[in-house]
C-alpha positions in Angstrom: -10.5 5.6 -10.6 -11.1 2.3 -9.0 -8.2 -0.4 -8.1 -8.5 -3.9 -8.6 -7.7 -5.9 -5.3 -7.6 -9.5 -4.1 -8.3 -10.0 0.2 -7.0 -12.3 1.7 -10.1 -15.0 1.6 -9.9 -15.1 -2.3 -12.7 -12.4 -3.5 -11.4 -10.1 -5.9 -12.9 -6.6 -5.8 -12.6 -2.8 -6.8 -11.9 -0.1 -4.2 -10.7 3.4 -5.0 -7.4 4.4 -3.4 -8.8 5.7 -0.2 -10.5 2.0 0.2 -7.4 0.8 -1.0 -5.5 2.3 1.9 -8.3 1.6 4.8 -7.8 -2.5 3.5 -4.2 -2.4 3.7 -4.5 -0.9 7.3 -6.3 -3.5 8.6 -4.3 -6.4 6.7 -6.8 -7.6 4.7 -5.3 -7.6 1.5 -3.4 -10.2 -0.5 -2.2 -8.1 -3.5 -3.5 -5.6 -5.6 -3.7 -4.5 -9.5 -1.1 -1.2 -10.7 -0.2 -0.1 -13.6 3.3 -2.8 -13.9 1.2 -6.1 -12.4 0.2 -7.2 -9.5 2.0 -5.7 -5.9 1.9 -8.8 -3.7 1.8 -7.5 0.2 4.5 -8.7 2.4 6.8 -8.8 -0.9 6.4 -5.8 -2.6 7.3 -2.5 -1.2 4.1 -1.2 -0.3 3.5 2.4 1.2 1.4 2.2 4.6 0.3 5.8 5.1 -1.3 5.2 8.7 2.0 3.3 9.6 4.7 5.4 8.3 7.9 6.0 10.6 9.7 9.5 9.9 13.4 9.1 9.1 16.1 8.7 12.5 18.9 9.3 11.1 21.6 12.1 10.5 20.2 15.3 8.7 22.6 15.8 5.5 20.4 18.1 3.7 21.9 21.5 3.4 20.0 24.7 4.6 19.4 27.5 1.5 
């Protein structure tokens, strides 16, 4: 399964999702193709795998 991506300077290409992630990493994407349209970087929620934060706040799960 390939993506279809746009960088930054204009070229469009196809990664697959590991490429996908390395791109967005580096900030060298300006949106790419999913299945709903075209996620637009800086405006769309994106998920950044290498920059993820783990949640701060109060725990409220419940223990079985």
């Amino acid at each position: 399964m390939t993506i279809q991506v746009e960088m930054i300077d204009g070229t469009i290409c196809r990664v697959v999702p590991k490429g996908l992630d390395l791109l967005l990493g580096r900030d060298l994407v300006k949106r790419f193709r999913r299945s709903s349209g075209w996620a637009v970087v800086g405006k769309d929620p994106i998920r950044y795998p290498d920059k993820m934060v783990g949640y701060h706040g109060p725990e409220r799960r419940i223990a079985a």
